[in-house]
Chimera marker file (.cmm) of the C-alpha trace (Angstrom):
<marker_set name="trace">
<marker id="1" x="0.000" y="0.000" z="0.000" r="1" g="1" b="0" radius="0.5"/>
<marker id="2" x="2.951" y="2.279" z="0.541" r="1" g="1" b="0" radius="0.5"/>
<marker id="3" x="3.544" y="2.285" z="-3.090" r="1" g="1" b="0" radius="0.5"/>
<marker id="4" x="0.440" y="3.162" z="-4.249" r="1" g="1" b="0" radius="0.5"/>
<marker id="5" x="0.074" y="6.771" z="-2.312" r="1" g="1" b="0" radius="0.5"/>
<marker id="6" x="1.268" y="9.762" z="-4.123" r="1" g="1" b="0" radius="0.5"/>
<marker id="7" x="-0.145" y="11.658" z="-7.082" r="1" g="1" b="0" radius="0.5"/>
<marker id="8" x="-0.847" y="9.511" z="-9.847" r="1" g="1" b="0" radius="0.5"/>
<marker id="9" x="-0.264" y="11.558" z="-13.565" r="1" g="1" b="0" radius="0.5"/>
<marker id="10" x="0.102" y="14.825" z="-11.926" r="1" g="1" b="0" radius="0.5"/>
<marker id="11" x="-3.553" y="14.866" z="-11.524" r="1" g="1" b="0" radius="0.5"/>
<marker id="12" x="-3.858" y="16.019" z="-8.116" r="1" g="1" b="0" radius="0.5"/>
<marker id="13" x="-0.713" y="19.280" z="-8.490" r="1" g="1" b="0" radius="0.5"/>
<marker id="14" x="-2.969" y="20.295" z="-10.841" r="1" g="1" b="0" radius="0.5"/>
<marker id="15" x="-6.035" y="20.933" z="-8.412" r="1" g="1" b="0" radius="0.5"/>
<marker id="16" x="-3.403" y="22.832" z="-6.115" r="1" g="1" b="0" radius="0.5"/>
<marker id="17" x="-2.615" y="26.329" z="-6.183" r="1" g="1" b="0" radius="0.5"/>
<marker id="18" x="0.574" y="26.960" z="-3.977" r="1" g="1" b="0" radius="0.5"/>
<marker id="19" x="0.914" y="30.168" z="-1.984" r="1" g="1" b="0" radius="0.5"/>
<marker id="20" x="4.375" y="31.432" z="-1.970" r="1" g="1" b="0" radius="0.5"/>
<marker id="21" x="4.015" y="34.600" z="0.127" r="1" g="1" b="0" radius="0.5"/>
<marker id="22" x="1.489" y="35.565" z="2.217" r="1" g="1" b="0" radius="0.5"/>
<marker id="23" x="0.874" y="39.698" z="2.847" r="1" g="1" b="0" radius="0.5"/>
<marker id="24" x="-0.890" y="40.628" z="6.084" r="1" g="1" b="0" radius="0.5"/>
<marker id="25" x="-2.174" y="44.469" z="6.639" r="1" g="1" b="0" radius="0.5"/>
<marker id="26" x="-5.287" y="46.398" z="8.048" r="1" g="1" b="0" radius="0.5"/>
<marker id="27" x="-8.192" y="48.438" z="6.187" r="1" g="1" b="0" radius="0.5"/>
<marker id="28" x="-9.449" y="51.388" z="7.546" r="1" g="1" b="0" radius="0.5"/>
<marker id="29" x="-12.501" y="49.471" z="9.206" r="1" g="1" b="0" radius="0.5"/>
<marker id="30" x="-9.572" y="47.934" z="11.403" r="1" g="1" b="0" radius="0.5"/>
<marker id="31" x="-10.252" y="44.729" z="9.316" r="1" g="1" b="0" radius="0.5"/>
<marker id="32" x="-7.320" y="42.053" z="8.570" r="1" g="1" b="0" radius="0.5"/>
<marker id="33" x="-6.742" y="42.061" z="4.807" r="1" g="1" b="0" radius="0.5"/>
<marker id="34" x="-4.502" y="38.722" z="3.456" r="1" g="1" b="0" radius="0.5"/>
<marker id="35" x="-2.659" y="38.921" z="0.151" r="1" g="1" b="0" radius="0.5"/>
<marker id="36" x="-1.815" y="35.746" z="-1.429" r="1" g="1" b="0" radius="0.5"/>
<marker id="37" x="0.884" y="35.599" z="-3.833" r="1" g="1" b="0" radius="0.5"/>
<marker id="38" x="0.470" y="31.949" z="-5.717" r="1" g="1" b="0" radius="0.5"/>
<marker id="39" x="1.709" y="29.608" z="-8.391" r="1" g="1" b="0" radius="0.5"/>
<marker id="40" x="-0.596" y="27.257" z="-9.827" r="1" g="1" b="0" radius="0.5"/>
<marker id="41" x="1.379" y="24.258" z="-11.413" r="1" g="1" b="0" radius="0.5"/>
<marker id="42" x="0.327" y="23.104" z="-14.410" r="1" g="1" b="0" radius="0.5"/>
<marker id="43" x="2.244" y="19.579" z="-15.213" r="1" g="1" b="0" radius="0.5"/>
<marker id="44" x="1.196" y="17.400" z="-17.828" r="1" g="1" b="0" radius="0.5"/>
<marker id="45" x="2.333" y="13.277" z="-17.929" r="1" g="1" b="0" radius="0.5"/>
<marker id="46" x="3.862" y="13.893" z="-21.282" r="1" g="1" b="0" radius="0.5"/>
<marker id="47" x="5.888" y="16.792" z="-20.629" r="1" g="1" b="0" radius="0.5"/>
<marker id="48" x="8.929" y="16.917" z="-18.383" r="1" g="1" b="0" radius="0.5"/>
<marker id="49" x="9.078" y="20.886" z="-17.916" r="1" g="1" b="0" radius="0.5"/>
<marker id="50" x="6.668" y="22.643" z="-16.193" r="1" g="1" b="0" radius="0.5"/>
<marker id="51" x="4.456" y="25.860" z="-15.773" r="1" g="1" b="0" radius="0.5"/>
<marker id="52" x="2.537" y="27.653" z="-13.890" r="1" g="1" b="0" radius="0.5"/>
<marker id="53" x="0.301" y="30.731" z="-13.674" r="1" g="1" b="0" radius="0.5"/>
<marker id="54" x="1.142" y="33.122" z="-11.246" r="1" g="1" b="0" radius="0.5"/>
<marker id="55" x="-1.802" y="34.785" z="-9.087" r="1" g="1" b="0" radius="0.5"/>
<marker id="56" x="-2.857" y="36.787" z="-6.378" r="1" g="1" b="0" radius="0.5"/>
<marker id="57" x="-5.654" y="36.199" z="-4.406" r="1" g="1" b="0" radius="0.5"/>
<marker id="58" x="-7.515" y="38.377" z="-1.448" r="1" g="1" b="0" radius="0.5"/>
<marker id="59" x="-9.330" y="38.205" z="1.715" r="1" g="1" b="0" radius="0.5"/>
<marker id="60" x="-10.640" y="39.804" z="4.495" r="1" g="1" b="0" radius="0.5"/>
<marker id="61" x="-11.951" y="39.234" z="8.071" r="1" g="1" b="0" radius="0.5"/>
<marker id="62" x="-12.288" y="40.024" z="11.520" r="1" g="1" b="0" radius="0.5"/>
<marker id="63" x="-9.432" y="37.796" z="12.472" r="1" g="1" b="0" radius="0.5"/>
<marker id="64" x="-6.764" y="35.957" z="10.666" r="1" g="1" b="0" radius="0.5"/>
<marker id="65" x="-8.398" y="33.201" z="9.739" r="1" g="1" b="0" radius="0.5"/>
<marker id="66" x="-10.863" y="34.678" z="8.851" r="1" g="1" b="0" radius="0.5"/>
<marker id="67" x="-9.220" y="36.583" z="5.822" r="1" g="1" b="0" radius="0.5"/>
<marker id="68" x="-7.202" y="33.176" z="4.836" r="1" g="1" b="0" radius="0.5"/>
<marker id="69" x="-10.819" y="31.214" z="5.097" r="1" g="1" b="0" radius="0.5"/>
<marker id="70" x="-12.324" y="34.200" z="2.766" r="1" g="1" b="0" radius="0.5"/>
<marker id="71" x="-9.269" y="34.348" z="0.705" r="1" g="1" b="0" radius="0.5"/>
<marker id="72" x="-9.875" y="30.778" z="0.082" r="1" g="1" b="0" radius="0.5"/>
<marker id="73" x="-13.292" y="30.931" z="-1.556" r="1" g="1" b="0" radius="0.5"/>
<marker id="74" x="-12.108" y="32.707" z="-3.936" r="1" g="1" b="0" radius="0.5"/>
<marker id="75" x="-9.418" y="30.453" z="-5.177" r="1" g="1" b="0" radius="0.5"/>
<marker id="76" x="-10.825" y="27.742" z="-7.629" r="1" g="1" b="0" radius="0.5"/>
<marker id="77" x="-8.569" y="25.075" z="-6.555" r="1" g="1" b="0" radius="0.5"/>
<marker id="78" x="-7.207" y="24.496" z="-2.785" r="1" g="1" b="0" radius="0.5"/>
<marker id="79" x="-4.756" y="26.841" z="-1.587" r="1" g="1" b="0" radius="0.5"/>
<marker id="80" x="-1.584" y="25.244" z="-0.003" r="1" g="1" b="0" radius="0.5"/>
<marker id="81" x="0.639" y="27.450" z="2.054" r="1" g="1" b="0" radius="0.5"/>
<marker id="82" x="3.502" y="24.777" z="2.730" r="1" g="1" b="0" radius="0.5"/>
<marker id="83" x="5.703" y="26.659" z="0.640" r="1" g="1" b="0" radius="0.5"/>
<marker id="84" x="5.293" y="29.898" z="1.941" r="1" g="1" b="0" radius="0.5"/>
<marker id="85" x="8.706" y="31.591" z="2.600" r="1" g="1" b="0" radius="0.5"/>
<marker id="86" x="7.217" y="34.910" z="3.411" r="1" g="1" b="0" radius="0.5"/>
<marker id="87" x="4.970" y="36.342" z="5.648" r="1" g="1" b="0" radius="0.5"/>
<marker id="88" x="5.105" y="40.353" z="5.078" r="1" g="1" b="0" radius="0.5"/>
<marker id="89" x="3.350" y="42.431" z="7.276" r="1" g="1" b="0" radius="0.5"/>
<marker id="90" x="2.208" y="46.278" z="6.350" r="1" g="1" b="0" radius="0.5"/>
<marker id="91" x="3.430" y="48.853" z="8.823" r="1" g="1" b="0" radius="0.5"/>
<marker id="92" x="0.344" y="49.409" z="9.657" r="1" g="1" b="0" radius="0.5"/>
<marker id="93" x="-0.212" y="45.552" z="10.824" r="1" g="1" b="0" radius="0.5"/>
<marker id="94" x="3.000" y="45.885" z="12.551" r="1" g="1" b="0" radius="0.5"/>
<marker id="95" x="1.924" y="48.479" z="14.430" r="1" g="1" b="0" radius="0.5"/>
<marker id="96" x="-0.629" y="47.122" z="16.527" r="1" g="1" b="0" radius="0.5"/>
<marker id="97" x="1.577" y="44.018" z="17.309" r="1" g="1" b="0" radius="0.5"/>
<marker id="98" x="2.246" y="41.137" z="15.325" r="1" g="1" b="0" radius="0.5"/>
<marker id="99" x="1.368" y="38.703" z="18.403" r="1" g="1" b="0" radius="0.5"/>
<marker id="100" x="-1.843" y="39.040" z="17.343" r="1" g="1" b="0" radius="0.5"/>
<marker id="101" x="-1.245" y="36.674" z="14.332" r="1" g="1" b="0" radius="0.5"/>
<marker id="102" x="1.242" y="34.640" z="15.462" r="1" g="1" b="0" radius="0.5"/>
<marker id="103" x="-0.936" y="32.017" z="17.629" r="1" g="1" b="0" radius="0.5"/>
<marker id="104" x="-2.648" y="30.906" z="13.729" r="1" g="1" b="0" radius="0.5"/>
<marker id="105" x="0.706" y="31.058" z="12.131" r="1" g="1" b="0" radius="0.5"/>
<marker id="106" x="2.013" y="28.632" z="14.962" r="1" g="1" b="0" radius="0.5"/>
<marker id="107" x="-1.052" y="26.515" z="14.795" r="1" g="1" b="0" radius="0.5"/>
<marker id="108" x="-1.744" y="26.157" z="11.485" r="1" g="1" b="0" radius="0.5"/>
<marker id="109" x="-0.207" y="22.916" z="10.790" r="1" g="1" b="0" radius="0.5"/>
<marker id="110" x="0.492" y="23.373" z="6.913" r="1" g="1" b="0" radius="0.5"/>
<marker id="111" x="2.160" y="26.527" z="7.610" r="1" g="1" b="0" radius="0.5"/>
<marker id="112" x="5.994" y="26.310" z="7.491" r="1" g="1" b="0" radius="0.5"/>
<marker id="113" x="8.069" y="27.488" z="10.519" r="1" g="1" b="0" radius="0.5"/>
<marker id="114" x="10.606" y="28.377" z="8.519" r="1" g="1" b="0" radius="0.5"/>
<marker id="115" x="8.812" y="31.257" z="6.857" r="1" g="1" b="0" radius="0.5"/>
<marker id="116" x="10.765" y="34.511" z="7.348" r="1" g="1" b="0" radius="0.5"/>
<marker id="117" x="8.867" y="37.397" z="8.666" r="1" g="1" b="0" radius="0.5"/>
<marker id="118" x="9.432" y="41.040" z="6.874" r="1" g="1" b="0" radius="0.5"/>
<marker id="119" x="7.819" y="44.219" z="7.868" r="1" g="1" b="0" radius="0.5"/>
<marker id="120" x="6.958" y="46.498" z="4.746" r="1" g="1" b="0" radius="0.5"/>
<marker id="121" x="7.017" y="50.184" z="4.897" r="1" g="1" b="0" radius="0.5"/>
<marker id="122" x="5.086" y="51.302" z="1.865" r="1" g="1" b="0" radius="0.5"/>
<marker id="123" x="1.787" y="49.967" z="-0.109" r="1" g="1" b="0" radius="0.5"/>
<marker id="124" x="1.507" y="46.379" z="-0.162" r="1" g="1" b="0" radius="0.5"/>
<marker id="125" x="-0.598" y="46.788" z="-3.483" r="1" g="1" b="0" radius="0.5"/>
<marker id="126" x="2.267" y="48.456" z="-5.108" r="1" g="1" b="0" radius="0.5"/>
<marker id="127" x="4.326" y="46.036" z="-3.540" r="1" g="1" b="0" radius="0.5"/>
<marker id="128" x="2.554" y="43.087" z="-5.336" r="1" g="1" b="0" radius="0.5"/>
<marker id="129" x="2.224" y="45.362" z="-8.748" r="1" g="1" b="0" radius="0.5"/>
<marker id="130" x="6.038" y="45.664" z="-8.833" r="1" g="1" b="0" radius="0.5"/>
<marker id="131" x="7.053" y="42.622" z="-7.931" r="1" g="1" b="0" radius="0.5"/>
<marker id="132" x="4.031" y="40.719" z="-10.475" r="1" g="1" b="0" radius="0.5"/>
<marker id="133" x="6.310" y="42.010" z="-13.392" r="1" g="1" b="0" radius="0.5"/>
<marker id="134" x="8.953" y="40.482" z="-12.423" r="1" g="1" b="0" radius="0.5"/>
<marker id="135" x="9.451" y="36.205" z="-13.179" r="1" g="1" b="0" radius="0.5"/>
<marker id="136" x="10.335" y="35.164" z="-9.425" r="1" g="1" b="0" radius="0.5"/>
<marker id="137" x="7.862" y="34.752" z="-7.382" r="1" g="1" b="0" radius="0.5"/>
<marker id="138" x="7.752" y="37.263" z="-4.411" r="1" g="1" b="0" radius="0.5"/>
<marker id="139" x="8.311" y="34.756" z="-1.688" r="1" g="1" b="0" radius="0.5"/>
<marker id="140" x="11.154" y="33.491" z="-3.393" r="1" g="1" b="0" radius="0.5"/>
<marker id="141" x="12.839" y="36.360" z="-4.485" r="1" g="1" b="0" radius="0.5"/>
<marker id="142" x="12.680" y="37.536" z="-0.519" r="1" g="1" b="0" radius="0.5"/>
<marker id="143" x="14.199" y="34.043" z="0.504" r="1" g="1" b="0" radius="0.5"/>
<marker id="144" x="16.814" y="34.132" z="-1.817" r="1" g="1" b="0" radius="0.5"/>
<marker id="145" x="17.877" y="37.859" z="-0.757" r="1" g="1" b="0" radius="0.5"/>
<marker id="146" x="17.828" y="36.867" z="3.089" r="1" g="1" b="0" radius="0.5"/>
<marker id="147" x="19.928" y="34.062" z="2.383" r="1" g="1" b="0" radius="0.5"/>
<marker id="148" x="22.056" y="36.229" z="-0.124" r="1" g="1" b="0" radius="0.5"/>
<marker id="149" x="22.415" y="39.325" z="1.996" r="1" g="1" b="0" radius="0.5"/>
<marker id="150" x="24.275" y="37.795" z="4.974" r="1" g="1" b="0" radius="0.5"/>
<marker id="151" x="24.964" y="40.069" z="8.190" r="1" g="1" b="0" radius="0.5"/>
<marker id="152" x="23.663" y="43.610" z="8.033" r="1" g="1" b="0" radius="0.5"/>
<marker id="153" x="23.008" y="46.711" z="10.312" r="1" g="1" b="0" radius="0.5"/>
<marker id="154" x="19.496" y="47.367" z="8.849" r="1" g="1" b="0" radius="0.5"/>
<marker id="155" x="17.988" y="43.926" z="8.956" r="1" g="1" b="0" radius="0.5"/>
<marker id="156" x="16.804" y="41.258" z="11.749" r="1" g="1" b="0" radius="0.5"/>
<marker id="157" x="16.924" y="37.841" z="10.011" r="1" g="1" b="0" radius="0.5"/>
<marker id="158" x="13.430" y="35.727" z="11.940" r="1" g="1" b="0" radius="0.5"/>
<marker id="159" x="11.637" y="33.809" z="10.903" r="1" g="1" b="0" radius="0.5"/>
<marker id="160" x="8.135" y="32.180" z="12.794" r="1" g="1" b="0" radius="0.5"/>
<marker id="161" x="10.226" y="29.640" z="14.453" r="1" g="1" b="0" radius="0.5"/>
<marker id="162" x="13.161" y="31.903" z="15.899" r="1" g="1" b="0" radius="0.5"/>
<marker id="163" x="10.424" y="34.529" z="16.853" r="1" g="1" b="0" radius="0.5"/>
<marker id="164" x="8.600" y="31.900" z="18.924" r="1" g="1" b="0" radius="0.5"/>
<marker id="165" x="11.768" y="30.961" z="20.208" r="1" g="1" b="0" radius="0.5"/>
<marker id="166" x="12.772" y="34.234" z="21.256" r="1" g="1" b="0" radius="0.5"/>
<marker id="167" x="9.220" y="35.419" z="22.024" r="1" g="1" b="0" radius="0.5"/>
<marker id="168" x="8.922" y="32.532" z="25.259" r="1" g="1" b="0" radius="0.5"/>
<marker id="169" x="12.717" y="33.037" z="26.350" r="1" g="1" b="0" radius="0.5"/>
<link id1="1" id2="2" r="1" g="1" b="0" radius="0.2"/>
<link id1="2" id2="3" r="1" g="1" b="0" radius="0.2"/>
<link id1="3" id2="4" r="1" g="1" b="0" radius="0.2"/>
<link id1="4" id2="5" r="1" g="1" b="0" radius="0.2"/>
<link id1="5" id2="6" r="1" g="1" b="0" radius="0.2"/>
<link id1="6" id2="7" r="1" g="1" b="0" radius="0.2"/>
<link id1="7" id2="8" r="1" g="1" b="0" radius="0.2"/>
<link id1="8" id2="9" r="1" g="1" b="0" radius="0.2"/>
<link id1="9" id2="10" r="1" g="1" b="0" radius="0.2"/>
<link id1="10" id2="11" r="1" g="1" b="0" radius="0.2"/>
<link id1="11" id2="12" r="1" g="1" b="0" radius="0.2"/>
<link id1="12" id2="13" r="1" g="1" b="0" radius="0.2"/>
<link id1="13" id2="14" r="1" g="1" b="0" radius="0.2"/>
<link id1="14" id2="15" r="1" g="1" b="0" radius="0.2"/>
<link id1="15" id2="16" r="1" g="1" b="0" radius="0.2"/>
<link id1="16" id2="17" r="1" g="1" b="0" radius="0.2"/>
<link id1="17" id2="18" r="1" g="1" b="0" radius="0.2"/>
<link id1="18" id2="19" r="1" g="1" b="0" radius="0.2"/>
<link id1="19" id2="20" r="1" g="1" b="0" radius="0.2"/>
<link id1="20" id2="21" r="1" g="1" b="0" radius="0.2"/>
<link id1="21" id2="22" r="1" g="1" b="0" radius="0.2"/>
<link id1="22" id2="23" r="1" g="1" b="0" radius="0.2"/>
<link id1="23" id2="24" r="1" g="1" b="0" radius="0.2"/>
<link id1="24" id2="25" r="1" g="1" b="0" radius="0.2"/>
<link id1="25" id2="26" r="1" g="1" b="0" radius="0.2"/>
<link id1="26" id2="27" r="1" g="1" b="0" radius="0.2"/>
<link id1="27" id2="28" r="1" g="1" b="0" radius="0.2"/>
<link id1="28" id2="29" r="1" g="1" b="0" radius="0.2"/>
<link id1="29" id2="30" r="1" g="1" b="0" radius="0.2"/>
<link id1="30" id2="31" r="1" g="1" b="0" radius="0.2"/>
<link id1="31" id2="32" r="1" g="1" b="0" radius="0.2"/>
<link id1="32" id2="33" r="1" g="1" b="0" radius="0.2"/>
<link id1="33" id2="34" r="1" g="1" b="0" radius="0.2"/>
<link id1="34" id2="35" r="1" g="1" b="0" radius="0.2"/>
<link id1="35" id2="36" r="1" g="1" b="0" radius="0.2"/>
<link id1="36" id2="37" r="1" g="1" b="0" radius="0.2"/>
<link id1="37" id2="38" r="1" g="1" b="0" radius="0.2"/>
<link id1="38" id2="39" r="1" g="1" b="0" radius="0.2"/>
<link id1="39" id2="40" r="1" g="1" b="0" radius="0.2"/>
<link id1="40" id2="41" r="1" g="1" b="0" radius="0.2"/>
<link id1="41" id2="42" r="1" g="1" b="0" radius="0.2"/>
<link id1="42" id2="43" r="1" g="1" b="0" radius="0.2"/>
<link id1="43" id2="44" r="1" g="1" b="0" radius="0.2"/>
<link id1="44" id2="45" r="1" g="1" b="0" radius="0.2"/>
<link id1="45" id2="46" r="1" g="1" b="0" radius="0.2"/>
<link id1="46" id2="47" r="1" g="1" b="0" radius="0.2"/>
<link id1="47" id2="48" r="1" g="1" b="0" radius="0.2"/>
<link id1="48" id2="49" r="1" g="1" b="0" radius="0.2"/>
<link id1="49" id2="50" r="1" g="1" b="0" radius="0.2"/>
<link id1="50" id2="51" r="1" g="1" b="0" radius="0.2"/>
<link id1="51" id2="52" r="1" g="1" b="0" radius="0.2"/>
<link id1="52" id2="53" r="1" g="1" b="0" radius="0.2"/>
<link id1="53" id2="54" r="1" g="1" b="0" radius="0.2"/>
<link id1="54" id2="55" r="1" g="1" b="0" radius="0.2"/>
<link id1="55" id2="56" r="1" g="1" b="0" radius="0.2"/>
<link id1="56" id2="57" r="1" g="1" b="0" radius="0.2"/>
<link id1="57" id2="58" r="1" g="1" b="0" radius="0.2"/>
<link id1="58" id2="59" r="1" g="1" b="0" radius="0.2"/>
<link id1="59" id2="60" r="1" g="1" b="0" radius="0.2"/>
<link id1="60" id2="61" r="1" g="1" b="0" radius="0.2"/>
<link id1="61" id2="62" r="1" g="1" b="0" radius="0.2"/>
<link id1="62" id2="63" r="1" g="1" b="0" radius="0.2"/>
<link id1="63" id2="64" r="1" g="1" b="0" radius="0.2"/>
<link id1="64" id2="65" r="1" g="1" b="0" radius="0.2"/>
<link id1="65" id2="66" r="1" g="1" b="0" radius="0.2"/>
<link id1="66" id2="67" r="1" g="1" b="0" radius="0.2"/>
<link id1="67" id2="68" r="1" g="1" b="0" radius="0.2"/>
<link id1="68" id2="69" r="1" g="1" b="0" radius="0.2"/>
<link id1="69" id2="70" r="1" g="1" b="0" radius="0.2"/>
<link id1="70" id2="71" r="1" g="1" b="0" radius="0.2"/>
<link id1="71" id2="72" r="1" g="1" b="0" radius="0.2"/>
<link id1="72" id2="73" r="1" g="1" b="0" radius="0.2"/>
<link id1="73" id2="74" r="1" g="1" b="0" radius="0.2"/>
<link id1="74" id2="75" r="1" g="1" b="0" radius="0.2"/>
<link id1="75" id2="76" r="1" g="1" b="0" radius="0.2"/>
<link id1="76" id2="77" r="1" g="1" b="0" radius="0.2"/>
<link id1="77" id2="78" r="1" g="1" b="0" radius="0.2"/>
<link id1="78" id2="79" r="1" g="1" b="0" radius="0.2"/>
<link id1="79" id2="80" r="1" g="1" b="0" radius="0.2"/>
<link id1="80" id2="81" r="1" g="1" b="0" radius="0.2"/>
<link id1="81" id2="82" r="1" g="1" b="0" radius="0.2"/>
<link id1="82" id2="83" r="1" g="1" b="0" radius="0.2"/>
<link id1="83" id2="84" r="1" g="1" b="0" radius="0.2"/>
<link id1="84" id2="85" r="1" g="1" b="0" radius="0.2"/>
<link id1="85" id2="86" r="1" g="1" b="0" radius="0.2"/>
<link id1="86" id2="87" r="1" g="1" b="0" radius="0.2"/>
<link id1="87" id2="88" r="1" g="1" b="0" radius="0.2"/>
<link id1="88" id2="89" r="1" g="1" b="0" radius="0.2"/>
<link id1="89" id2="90" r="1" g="1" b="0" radius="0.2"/>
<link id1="90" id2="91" r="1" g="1" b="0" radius="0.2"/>
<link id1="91" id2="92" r="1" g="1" b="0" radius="0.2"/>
<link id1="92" id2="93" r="1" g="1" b="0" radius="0.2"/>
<link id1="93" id2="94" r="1" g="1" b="0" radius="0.2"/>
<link id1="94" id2="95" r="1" g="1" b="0" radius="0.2"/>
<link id1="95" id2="96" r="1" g="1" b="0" radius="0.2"/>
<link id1="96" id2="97" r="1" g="1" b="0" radius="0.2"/>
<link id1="97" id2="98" r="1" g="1" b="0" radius="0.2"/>
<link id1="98" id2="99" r="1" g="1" b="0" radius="0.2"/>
<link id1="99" id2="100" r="1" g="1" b="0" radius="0.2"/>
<link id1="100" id2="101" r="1" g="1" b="0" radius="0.2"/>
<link id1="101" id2="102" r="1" g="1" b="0" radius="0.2"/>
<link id1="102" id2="103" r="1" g="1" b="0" radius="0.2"/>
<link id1="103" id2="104" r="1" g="1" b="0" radius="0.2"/>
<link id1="104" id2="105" r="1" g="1" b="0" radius="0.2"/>
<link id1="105" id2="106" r="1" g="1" b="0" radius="0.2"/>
<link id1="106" id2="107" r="1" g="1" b="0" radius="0.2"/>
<link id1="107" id2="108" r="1" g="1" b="0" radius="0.2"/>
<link id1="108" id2="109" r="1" g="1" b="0" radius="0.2"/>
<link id1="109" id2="110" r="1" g="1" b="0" radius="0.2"/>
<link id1="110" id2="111" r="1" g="1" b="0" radius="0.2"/>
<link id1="111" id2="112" r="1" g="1" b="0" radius="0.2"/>
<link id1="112" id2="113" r="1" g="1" b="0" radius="0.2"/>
<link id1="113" id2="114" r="1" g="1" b="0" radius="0.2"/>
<link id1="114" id2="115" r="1" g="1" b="0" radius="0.2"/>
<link id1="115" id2="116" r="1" g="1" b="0" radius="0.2"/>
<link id1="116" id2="117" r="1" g="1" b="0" radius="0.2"/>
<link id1="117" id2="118" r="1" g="1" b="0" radius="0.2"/>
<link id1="118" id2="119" r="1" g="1" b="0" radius="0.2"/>
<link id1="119" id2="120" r="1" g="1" b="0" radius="0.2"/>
<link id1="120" id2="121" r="1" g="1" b="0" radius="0.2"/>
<link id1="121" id2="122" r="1" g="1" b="0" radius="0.2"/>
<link id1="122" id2="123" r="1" g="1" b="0" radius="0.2"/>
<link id1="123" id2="124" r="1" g="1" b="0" radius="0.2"/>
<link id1="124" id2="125" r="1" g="1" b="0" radius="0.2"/>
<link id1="125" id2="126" r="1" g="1" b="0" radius="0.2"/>
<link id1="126" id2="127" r="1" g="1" b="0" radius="0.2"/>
<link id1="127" id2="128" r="1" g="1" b="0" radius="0.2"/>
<link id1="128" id2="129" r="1" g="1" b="0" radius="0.2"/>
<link id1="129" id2="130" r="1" g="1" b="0" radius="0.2"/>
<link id1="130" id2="131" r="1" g="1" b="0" radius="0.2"/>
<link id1="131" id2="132" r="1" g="1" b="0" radius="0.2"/>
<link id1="132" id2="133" r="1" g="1" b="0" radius="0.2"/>
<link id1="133" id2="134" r="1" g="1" b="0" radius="0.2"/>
<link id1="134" id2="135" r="1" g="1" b="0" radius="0.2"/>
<link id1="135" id2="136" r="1" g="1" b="0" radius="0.2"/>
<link id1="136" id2="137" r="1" g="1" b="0" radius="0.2"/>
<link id1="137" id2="138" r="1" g="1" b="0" radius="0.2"/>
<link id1="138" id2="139" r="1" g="1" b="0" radius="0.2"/>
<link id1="139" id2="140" r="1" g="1" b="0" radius="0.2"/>
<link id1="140" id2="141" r="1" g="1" b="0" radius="0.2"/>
<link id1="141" id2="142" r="1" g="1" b="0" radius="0.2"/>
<link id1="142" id2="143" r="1" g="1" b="0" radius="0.2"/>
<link id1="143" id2="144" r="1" g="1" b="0" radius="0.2"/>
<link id1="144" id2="145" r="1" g="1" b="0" radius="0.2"/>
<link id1="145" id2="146" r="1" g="1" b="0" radius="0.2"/>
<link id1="146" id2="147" r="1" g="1" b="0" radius="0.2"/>
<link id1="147" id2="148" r="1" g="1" b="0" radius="0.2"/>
<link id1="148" id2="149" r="1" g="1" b="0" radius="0.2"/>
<link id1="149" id2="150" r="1" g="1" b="0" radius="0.2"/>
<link id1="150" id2="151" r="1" g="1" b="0" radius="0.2"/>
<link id1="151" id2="152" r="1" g="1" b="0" radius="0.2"/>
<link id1="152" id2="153" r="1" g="1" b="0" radius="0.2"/>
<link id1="153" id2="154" r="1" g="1" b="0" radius="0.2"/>
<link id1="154" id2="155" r="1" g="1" b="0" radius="0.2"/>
<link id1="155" id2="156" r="1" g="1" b="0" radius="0.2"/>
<link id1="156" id2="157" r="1" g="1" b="0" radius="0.2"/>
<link id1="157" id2="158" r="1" g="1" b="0" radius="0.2"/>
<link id1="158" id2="159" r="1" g="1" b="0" radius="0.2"/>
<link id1="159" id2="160" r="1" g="1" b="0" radius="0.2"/>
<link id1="160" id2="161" r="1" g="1" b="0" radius="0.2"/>
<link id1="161" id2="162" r="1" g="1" b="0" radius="0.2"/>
<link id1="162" id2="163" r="1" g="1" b="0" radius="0.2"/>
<link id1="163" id2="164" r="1" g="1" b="0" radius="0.2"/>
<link id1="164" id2="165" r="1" g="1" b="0" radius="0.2"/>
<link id1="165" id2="166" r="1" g="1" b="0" radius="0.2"/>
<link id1="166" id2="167" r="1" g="1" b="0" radius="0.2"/>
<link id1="167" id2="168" r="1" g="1" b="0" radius="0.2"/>
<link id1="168" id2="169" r="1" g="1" b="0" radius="0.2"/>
</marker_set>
């Protein structure tokens, strides 16, 4: 039975849409808008490269999960976050504490721990226009720079799991 599990044909990365960044800021009704920034794979049996479409999808709610359940109705296909390297949070979200959302990014279990936190000072909109020109993903391109950058003055390297970390010591 162990061999049988798995995707069979690519059939079920197709029904996937993968979330490679997630955005977090605050409307002016003090509601928590989420920005998705996804791939959705398209593989076929017969071909051995693949593509995807790139997408961004929106929600908005009271709480947290609330604005990732309402993003999610609007996605066609199921949205996975497990390879989400980016969780970047308006200055505005940051403002009123990011404690707030860290108890859902802890718990949700197909969340990755290893997501690096970032704190943008700007518009996240323009943020996702610039960046939706460009061919790496946003998530990605943010990993790669962390890991490229090495030690500097004007950045904190975190991510969830060294914030936790931290956050009880």
């Amino acid at each position: 039975s162990l061999l049988l599990s798995g995707c069979y044909s690519y059939r079920d990365i197709n029904k996937v849409i993968f979330v490679t960044s997630m955005l977090i800021d605050m409307n002016e009704n003090d509601n928590i808008v989420v920005y998705g920034d996804t791939l959705r794979p398209y593989r076929d049996a017969g071909e051995s490269s693949e593509r995807g479409q790139r997408g961004f999808y929106k929600g908005e709610g009271k709480s947290l999960l609330e604005a990732i359940a309402n993003m999610s109705l609007s996605a066609s296909f199921l949205l996975d976050f497990s390879q989400n390297k980016a969780i970047i949070f308006s200055e505005k979200a940051a403002e009123g504490g990011i404690d707030k959302y860290m108890d859902y990014l802890n718990r949700a279990q197909e969340l990755n721990v290893r997501s690096y936190l970032f704190v943008y000072y700007g518009n996240l909109e323009k943020l996702m226009t610039m960046t939706a020109s460009n061919e790496d993903y946003l998530g990605n391109f943010l990993n790669d720079i962390v890991n490229k950058v090495g030690a500097s003055s004007k950045t904190i390297f975190m991510n969830i799991n060294d914030y936790l970390t931290q956050k009880r010591m």
